[in-house]
Structure formats: structure tokens, C-alpha cells
N, CA, C and O atoms as a Tripos MOL2 file, in Angstrom:
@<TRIPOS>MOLECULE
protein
  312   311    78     0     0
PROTEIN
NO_CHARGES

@<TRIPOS>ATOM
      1 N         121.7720   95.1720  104.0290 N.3       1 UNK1
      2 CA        121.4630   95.5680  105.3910 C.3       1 UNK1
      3 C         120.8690   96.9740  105.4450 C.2       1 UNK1
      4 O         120.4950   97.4670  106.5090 O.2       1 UNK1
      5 N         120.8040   97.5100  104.4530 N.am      2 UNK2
      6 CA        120.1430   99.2410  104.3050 C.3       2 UNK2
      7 C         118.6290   98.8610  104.7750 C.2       2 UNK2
      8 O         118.2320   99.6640  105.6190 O.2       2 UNK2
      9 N         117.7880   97.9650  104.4900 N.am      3 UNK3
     10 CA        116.4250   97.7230  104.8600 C.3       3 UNK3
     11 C         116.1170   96.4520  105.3540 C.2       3 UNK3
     12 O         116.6610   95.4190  104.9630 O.2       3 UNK3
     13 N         115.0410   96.5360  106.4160 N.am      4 UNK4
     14 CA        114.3180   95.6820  107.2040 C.3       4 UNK4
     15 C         113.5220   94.7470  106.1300 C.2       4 UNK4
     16 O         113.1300   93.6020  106.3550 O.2       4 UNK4
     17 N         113.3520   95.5450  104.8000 N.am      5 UNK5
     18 CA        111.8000   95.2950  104.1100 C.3       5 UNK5
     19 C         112.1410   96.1080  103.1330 C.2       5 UNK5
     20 O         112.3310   97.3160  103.2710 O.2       5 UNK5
     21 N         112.2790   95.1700  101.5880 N.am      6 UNK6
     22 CA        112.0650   95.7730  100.5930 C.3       6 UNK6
     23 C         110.9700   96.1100   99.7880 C.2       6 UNK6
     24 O         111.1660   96.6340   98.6910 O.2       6 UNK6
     25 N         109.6400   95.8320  100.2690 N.am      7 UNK7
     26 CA        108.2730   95.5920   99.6350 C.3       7 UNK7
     27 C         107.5320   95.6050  100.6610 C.2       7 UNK7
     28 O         107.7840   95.1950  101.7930 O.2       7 UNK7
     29 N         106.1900   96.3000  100.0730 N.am      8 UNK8
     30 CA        104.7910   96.0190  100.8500 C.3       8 UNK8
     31 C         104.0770   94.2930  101.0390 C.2       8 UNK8
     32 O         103.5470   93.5590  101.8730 O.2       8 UNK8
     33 N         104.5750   94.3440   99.4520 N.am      9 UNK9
     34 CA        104.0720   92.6770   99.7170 C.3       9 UNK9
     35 C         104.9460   91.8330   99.5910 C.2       9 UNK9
     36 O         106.0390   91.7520   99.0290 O.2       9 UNK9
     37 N         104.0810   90.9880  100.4130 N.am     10 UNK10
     38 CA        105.1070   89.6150  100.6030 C.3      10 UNK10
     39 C         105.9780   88.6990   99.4730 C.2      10 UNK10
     40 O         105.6460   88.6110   98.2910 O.2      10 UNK10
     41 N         106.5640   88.3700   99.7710 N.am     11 UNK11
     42 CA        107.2390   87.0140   98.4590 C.3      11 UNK11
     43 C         107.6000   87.9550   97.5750 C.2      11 UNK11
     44 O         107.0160   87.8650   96.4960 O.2      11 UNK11
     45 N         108.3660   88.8200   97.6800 N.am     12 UNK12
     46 CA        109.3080   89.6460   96.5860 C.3      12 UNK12
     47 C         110.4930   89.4340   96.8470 C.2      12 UNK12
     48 O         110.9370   89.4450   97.9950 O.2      12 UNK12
     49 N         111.2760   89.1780   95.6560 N.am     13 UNK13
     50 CA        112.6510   88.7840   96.0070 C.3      13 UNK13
     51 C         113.5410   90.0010   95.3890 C.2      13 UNK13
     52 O         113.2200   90.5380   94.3280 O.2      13 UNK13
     53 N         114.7810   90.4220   96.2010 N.am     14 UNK14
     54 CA        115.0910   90.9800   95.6460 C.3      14 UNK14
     55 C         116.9910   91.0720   95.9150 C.2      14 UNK14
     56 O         117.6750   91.1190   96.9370 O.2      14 UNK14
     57 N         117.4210   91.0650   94.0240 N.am     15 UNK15
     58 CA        118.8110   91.1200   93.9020 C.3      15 UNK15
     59 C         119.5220   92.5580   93.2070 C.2      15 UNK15
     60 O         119.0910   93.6390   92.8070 O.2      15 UNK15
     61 N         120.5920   92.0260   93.2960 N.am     16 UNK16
     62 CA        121.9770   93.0240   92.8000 C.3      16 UNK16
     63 C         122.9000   92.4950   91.9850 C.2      16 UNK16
     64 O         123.0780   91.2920   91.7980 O.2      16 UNK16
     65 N         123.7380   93.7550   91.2960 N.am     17 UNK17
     66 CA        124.8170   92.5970   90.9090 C.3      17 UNK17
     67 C         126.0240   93.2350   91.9460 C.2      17 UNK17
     68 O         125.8930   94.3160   92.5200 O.2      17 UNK17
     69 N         126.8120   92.6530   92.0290 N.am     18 UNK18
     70 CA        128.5090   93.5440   92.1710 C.3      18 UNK18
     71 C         128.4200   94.7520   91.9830 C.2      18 UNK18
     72 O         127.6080   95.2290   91.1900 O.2      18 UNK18
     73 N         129.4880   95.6610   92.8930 N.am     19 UNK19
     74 CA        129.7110   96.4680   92.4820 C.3      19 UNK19
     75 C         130.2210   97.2210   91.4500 C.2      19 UNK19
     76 O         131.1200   96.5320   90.9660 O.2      19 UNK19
     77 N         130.1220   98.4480   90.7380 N.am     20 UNK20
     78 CA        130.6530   98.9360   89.8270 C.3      20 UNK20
     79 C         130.4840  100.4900   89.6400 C.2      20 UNK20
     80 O         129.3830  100.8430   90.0630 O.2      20 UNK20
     81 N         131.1520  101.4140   89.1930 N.am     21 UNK21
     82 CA        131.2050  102.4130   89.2320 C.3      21 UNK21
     83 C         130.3660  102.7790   88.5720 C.2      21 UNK21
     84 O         130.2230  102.1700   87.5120 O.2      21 UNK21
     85 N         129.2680  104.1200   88.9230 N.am     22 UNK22
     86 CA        128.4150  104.5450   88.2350 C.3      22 UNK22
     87 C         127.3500  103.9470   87.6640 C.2      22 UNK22
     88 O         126.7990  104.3670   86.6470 O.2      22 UNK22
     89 N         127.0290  102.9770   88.2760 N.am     23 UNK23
     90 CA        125.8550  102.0480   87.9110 C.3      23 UNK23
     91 C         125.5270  101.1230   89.0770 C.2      23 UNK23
     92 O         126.3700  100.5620   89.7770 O.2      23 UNK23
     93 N         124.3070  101.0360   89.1960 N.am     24 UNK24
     94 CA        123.7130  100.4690   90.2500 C.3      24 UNK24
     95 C         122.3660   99.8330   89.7590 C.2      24 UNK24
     96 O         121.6080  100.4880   89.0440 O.2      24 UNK24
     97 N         122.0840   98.5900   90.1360 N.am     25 UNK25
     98 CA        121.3820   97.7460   89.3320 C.3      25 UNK25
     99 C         120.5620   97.3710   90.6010 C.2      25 UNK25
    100 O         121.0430   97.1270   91.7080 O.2      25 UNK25
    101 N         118.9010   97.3640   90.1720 N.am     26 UNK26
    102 CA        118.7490   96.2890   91.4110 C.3      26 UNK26
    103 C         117.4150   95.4800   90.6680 C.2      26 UNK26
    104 O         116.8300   96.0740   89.7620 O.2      26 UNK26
    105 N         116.9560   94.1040   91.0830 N.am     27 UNK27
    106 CA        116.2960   93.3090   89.7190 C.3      27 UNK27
    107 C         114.8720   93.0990   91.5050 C.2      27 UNK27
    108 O         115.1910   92.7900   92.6530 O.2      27 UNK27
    109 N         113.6710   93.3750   91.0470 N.am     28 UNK28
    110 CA        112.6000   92.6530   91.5490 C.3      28 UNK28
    111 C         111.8820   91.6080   91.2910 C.2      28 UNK28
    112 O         110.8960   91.7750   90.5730 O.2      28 UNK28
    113 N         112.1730   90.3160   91.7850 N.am     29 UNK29
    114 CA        111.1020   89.1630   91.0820 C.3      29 UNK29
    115 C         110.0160   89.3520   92.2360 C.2      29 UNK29
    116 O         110.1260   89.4240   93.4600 O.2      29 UNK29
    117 N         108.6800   89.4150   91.1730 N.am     30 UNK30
    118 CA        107.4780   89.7860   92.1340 C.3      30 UNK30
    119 C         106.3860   88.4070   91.9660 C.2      30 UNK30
    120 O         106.2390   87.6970   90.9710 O.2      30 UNK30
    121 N         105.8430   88.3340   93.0150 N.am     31 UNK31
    122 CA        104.8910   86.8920   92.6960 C.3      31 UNK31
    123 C         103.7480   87.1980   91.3660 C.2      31 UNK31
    124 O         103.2880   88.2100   90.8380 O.2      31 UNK31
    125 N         103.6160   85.9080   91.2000 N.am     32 UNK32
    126 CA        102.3910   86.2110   89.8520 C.3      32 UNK32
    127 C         100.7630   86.4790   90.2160 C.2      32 UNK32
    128 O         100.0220   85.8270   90.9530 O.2      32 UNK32
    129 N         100.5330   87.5090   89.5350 N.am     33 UNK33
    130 CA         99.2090   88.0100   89.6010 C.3      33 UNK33
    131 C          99.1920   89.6340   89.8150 C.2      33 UNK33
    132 O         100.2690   90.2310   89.8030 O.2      33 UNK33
    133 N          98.0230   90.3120   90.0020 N.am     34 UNK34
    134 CA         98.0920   91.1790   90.5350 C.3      34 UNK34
    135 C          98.0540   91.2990   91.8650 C.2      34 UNK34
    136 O          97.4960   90.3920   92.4820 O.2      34 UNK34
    137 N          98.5830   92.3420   92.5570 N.am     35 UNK35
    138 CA         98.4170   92.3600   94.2560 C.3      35 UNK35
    139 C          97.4250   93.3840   94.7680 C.2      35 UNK35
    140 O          97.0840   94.4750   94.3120 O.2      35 UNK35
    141 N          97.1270   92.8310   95.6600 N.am     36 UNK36
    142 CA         95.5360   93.2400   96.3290 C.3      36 UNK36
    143 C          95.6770   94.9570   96.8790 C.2      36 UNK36
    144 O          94.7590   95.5050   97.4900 O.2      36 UNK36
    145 N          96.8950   95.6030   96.5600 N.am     37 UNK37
    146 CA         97.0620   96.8630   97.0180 C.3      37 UNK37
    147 C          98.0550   97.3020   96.2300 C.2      37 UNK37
    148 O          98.5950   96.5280   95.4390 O.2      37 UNK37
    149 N          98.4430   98.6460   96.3430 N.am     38 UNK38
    150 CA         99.4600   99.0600   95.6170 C.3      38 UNK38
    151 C         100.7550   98.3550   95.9880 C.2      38 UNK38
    152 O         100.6390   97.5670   96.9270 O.2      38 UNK38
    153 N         101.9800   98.4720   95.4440 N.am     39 UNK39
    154 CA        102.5040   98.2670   95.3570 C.3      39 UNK39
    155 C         103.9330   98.9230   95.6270 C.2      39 UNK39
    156 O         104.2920   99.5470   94.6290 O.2      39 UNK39
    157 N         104.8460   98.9740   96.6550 N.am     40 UNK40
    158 CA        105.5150   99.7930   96.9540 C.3      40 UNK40
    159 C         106.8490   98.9340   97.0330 C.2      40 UNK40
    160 O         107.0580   97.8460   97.5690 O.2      40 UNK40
    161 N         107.9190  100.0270   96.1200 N.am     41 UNK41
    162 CA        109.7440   98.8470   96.4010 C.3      41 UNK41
    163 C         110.3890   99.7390   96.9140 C.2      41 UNK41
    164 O         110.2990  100.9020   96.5210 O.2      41 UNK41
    165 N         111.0620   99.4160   97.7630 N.am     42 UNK42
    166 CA        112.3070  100.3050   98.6420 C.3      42 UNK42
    167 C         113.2660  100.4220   97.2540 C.2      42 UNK42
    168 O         112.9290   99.8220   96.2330 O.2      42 UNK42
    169 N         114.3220  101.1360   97.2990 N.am     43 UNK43
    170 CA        115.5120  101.0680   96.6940 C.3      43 UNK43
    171 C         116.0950  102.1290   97.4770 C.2      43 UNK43
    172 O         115.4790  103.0550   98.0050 O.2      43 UNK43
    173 N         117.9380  101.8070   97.5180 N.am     44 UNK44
    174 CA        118.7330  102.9830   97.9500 C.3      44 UNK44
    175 C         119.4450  103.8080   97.2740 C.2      44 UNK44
    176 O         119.6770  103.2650   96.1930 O.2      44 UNK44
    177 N         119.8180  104.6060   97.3100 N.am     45 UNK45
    178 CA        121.7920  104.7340   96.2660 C.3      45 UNK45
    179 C         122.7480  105.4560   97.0320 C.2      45 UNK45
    180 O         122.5290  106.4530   97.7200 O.2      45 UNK45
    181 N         123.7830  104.8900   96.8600 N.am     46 UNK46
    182 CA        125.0690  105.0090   97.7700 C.3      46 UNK46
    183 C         125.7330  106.0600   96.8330 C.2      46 UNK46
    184 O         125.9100  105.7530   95.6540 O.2      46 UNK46
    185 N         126.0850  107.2050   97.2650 N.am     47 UNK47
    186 CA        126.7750  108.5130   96.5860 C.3      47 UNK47
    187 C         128.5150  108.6080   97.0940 C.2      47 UNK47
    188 O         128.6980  108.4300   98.2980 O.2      47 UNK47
    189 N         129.4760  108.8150   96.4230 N.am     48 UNK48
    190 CA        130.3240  108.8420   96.6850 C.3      48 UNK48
    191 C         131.3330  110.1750   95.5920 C.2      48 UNK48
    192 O         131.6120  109.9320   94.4180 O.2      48 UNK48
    193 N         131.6080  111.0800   96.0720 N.am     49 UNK49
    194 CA        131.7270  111.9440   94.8330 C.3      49 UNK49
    195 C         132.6630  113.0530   95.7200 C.2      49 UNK49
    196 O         132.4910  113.4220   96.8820 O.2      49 UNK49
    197 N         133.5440  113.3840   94.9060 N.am     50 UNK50
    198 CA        133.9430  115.2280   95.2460 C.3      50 UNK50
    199 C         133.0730  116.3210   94.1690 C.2      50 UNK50
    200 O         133.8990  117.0890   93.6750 O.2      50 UNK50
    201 N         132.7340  116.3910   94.0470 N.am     51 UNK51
    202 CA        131.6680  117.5440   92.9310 C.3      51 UNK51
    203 C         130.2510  116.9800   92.9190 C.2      51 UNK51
    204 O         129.9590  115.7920   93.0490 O.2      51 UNK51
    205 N         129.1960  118.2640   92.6990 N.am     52 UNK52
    206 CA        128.0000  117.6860   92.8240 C.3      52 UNK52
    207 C         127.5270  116.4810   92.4190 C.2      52 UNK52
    208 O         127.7260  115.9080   91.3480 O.2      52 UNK52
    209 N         126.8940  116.1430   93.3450 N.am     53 UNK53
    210 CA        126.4450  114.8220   92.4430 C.3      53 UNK53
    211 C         125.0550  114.9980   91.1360 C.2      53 UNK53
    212 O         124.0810  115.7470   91.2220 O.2      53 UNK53
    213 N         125.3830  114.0820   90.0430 N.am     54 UNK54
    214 CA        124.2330  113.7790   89.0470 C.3      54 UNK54
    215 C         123.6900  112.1970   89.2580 C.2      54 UNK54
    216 O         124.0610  111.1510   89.7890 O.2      54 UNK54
    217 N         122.6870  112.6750   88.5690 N.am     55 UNK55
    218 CA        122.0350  110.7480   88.5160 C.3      55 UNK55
    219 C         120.7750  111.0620   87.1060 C.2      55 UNK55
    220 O         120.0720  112.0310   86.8170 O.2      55 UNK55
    221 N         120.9790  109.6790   86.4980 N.am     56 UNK56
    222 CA        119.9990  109.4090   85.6460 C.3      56 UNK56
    223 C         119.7290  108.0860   85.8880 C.2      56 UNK56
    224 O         120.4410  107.0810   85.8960 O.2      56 UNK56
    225 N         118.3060  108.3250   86.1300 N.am     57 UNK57
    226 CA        117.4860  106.9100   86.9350 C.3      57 UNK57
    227 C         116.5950  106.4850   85.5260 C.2      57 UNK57
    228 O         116.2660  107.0230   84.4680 O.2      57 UNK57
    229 N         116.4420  105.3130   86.1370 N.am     58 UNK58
    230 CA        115.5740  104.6790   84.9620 C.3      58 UNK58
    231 C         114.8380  103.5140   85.6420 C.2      58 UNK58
    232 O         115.4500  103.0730   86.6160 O.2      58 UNK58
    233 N         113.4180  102.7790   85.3020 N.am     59 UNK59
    234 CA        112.8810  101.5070   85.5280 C.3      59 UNK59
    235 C         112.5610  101.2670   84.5240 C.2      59 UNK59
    236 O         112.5330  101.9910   83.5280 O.2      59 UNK59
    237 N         112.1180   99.6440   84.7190 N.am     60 UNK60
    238 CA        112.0310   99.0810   83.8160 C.3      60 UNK60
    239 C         111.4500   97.9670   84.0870 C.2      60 UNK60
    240 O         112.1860   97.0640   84.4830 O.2      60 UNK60
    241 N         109.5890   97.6170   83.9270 N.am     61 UNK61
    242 CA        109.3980   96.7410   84.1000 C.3      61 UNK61
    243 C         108.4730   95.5720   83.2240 C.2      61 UNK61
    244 O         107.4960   95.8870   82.5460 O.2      61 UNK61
    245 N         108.9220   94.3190   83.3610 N.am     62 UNK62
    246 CA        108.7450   93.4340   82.0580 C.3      62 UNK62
    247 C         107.6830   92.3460   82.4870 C.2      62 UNK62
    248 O         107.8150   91.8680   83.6140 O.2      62 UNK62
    249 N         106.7690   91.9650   81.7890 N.am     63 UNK63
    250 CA        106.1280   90.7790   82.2740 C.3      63 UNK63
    251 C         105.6270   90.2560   80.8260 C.2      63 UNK63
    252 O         105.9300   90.8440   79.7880 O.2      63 UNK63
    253 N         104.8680   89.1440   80.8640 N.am     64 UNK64
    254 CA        104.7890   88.2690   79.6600 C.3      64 UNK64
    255 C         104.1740   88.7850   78.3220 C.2      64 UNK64
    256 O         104.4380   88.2800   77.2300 O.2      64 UNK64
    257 N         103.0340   90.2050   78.5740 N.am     65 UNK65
    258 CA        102.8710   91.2300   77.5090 C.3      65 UNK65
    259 C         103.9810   92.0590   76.7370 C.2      65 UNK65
    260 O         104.0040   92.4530   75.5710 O.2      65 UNK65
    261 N         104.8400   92.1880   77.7140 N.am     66 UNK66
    262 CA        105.9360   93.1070   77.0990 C.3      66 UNK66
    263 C         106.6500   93.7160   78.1680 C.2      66 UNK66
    264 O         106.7340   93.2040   79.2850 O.2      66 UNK66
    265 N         107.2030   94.8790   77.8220 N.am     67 UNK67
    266 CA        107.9570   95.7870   79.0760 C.3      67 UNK67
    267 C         107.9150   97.5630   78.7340 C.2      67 UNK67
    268 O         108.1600   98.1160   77.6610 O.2      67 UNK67
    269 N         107.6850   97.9220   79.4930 N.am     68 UNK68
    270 CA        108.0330   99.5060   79.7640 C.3      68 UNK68
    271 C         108.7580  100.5210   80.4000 C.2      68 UNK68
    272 O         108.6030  100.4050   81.6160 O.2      68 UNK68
    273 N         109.3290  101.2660   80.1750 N.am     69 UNK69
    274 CA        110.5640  101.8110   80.6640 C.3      69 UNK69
    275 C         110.2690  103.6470   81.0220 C.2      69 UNK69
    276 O         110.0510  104.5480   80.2130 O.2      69 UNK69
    277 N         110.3720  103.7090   82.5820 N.am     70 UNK70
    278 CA        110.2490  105.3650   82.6220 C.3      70 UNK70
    279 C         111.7500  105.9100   83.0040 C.2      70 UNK70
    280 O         112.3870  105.0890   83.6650 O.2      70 UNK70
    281 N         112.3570  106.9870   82.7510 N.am     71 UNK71
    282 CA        113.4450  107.5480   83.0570 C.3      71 UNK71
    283 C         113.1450  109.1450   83.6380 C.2      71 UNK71
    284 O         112.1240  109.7670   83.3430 O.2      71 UNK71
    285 N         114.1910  109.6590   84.4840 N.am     72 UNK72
    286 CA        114.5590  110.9020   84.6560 C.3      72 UNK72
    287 C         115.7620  111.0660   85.3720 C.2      72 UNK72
    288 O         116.4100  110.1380   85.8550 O.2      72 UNK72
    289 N         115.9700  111.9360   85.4160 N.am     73 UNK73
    290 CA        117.8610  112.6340   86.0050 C.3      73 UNK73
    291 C         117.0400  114.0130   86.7510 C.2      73 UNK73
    292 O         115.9690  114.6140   86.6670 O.2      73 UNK73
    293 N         118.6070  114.0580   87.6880 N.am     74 UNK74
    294 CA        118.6790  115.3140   88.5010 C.3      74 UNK74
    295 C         120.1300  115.4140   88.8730 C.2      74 UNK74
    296 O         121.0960  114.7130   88.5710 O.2      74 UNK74
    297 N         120.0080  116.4440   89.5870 N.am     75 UNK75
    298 CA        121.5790  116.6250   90.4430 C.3      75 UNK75
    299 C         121.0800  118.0520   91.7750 C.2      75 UNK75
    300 O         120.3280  119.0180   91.9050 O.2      75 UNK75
    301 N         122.1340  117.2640   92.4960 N.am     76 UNK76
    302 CA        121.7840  118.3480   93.8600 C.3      76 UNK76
    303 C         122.9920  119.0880   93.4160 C.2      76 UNK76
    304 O         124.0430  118.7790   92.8560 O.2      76 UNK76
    305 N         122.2030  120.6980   94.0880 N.am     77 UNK77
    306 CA        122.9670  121.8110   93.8930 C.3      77 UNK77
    307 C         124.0190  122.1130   95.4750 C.2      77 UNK77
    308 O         123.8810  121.6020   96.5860 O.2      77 UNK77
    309 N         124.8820  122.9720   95.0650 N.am     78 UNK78
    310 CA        125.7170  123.0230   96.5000 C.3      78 UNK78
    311 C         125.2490  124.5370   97.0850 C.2      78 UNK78
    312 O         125.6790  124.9420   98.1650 O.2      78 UNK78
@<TRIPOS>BOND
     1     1     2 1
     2     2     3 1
     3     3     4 2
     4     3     5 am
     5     5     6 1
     6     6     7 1
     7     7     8 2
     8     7     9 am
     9     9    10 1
    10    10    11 1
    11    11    12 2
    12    11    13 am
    13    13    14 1
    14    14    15 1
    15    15    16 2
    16    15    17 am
    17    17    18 1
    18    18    19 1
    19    19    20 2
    20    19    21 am
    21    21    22 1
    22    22    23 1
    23    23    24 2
    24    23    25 am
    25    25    26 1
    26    26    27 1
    27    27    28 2
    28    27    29 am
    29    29    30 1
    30    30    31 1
    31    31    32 2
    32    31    33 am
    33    33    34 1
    34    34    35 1
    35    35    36 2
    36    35    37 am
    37    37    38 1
    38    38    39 1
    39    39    40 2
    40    39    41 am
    41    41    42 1
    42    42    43 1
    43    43    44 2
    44    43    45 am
    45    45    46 1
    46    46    47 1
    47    47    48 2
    48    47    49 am
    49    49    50 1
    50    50    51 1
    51    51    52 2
    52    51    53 am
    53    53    54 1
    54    54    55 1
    55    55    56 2
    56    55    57 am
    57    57    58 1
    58    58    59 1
    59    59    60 2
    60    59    61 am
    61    61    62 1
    62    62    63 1
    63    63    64 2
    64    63    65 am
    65    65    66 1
    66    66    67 1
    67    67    68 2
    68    67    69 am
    69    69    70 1
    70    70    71 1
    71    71    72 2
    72    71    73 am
    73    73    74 1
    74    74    75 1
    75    75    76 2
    76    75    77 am
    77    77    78 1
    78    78    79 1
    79    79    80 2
    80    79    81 am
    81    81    82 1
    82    82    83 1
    83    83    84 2
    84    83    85 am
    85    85    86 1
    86    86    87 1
    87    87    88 2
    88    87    89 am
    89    89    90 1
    90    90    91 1
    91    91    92 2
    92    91    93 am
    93    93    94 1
    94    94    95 1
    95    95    96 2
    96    95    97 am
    97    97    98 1
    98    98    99 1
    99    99   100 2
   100    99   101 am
   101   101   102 1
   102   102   103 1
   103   103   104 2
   104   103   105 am
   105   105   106 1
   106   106   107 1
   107   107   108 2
   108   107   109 am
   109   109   110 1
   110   110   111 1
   111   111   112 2
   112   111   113 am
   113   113   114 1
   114   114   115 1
   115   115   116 2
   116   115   117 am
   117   117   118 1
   118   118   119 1
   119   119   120 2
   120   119   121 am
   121   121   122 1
   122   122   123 1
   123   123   124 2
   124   123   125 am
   125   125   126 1
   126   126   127 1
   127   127   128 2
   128   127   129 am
   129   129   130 1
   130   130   131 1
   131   131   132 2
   132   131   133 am
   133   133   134 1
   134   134   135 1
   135   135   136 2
   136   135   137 am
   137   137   138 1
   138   138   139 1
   139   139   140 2
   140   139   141 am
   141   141   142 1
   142   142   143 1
   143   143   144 2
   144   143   145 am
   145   145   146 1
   146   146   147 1
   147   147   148 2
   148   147   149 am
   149   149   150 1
   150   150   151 1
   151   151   152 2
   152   151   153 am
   153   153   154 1
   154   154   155 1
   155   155   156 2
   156   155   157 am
   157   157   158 1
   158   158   159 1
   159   159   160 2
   160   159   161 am
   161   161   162 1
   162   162   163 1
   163   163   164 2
   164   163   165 am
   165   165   166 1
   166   166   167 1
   167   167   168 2
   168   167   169 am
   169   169   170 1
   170   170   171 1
   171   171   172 2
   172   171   173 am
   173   173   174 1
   174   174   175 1
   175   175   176 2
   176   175   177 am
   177   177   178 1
   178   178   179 1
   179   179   180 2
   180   179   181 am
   181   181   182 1
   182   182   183 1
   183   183   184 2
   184   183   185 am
   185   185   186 1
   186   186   187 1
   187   187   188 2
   188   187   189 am
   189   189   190 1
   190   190   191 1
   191   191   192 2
   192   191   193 am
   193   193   194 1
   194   194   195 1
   195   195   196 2
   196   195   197 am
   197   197   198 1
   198   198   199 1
   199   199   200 2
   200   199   201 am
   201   201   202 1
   202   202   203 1
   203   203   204 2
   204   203   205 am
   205   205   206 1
   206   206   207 1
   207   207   208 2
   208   207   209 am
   209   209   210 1
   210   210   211 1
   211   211   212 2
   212   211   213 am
   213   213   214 1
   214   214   215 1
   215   215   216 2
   216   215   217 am
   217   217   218 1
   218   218   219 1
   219   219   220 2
   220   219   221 am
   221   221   222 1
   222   222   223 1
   223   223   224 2
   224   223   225 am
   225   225   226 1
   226   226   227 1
   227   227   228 2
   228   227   229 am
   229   229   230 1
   230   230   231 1
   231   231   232 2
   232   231   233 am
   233   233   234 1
   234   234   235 1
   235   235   236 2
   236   235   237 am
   237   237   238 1
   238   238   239 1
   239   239   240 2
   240   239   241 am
   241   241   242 1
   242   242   243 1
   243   243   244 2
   244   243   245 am
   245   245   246 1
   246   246   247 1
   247   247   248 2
   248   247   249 am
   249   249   250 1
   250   250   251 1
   251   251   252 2
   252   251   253 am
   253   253   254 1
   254   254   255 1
   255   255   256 2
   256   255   257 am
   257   257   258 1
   258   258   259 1
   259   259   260 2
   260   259   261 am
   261   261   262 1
   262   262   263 1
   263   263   264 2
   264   263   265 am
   265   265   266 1
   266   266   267 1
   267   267   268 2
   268   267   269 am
   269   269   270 1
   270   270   271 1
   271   271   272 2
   272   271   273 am
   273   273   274 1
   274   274   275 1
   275   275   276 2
   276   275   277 am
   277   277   278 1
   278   278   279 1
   279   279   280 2
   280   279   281 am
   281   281   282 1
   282   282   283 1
   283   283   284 2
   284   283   285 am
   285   285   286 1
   286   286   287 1
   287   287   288 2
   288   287   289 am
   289   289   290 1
   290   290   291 1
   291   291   292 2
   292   291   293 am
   293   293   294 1
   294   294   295 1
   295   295   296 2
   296   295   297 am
   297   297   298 1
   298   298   299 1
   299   299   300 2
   300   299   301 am
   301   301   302 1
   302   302   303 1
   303   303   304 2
   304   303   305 am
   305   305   306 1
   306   306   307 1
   307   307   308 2
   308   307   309 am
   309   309   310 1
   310   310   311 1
   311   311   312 2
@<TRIPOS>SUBSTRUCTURE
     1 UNK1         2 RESIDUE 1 A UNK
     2 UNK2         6 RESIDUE 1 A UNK
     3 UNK3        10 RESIDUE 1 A UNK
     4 UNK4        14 RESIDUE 1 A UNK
     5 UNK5        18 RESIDUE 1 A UNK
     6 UNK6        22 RESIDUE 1 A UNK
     7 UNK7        26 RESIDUE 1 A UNK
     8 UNK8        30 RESIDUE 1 A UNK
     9 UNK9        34 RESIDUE 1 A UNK
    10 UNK10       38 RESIDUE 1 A UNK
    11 UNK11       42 RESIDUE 1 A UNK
    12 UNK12       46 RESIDUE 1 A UNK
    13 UNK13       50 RESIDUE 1 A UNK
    14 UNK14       54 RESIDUE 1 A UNK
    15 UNK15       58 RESIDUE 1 A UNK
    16 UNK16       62 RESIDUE 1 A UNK
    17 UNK17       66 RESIDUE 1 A UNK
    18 UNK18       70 RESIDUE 1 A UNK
    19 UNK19       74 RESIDUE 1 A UNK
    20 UNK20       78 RESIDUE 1 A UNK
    21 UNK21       82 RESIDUE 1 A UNK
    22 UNK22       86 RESIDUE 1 A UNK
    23 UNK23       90 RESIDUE 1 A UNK
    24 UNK24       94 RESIDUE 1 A UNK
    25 UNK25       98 RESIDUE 1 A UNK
    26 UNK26      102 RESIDUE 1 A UNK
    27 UNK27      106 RESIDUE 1 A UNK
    28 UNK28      110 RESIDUE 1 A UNK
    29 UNK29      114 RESIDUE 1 A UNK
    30 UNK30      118 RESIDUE 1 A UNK
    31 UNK31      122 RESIDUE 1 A UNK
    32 UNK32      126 RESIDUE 1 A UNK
    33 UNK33      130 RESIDUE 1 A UNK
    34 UNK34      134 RESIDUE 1 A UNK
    35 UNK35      138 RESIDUE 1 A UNK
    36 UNK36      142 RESIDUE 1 A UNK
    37 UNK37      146 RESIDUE 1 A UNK
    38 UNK38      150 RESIDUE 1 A UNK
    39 UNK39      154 RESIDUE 1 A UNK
    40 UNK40      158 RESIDUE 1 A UNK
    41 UNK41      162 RESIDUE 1 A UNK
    42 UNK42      166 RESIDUE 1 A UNK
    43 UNK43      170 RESIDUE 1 A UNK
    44 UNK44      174 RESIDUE 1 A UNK
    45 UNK45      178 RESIDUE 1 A UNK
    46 UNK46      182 RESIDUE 1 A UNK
    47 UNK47      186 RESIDUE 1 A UNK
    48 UNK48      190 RESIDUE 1 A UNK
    49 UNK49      194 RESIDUE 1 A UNK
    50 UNK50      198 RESIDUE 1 A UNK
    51 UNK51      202 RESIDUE 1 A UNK
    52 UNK52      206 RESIDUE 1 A UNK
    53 UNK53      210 RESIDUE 1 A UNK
    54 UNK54      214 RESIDUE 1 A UNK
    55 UNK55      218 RESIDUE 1 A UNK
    56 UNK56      222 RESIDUE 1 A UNK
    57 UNK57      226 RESIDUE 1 A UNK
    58 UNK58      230 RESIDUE 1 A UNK
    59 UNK59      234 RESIDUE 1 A UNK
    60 UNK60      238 RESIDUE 1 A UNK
    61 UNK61      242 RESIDUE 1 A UNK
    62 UNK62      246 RESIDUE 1 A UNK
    63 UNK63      250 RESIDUE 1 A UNK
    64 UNK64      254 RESIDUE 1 A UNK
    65 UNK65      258 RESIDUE 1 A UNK
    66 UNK66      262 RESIDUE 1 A UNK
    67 UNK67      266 RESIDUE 1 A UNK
    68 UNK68      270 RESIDUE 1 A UNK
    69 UNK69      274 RESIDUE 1 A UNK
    70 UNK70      278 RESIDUE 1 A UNK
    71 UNK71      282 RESIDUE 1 A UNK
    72 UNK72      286 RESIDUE 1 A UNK
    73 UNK73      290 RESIDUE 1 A UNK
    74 UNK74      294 RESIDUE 1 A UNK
    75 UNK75      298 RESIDUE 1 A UNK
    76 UNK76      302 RESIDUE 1 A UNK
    77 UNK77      306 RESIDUE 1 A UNK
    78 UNK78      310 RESIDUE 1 A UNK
């Protein structure tokens, strides 16, 4: 219920798993082909913490050539 719309384009499906501490998963199945515009995915993250928070983010995306993976981290200061 966080979004109206997870995608610019249409016919994207999109899951989760369960909850779990310190990890947050979310999987995009996107239709086949390329799409006629860029390409834009919502995602959220739910923070719950007494001390600053950190995060190390990562994607990861796979199609029938192979897959590629970008990462980075941060943390808000108080």
C-alpha cells in the first residue's frame, strides 16, 4: 500500500518476501523486450532503529545474457 504505481511501464510485476530483520528484498518481473522509454521502479525502505541508521543497497539485474550487479551504502548523520 506504500504506492499507487510501481513502474513507468505497464505489465511489471512486482514481489517481496516476508519480513525479516535487516534485509529487504524486492524482485521485478518486467515484460520482454526493450521499453519504448526509460525505465523507472519505485522502491521503499521502512527504517526502524535507536542509533543512526546505515544501509548497504545493492541491484541486481538478470536477463538471458547474464546479470549485473551495482552496490553502495550510506548512513544519515544526527
Amino acid at each position: 500500500d506504500a504506492f499507487s504505481r510501481f513502474s513507468t511501464a505497464p505489465n511489471v510485476v512486482v514481489s517481496w518476501p516476508g519480513y525479516r530483520p535487516a534485509q529487504q528484498v524486492w524482485q521485478w518481473g518486467l515484460p520482454d523486450g526493450r521499453p519504448a522509454e526509460p525505465l523507472e521502479l519505485g522502491f521503499a525502505s521502512i527504517w526502524r532503529t535507536t542509533v543512526p541508521p546505515t544501509a548497504r543497497i545493492s541491484c541486481t539485474i538478470e536477463t538471458a545474457t547474464g546479470k549485473a550487479t551495482v552496490r553502495t551504502s550510506g548512513a544519515l548523520g544526527t
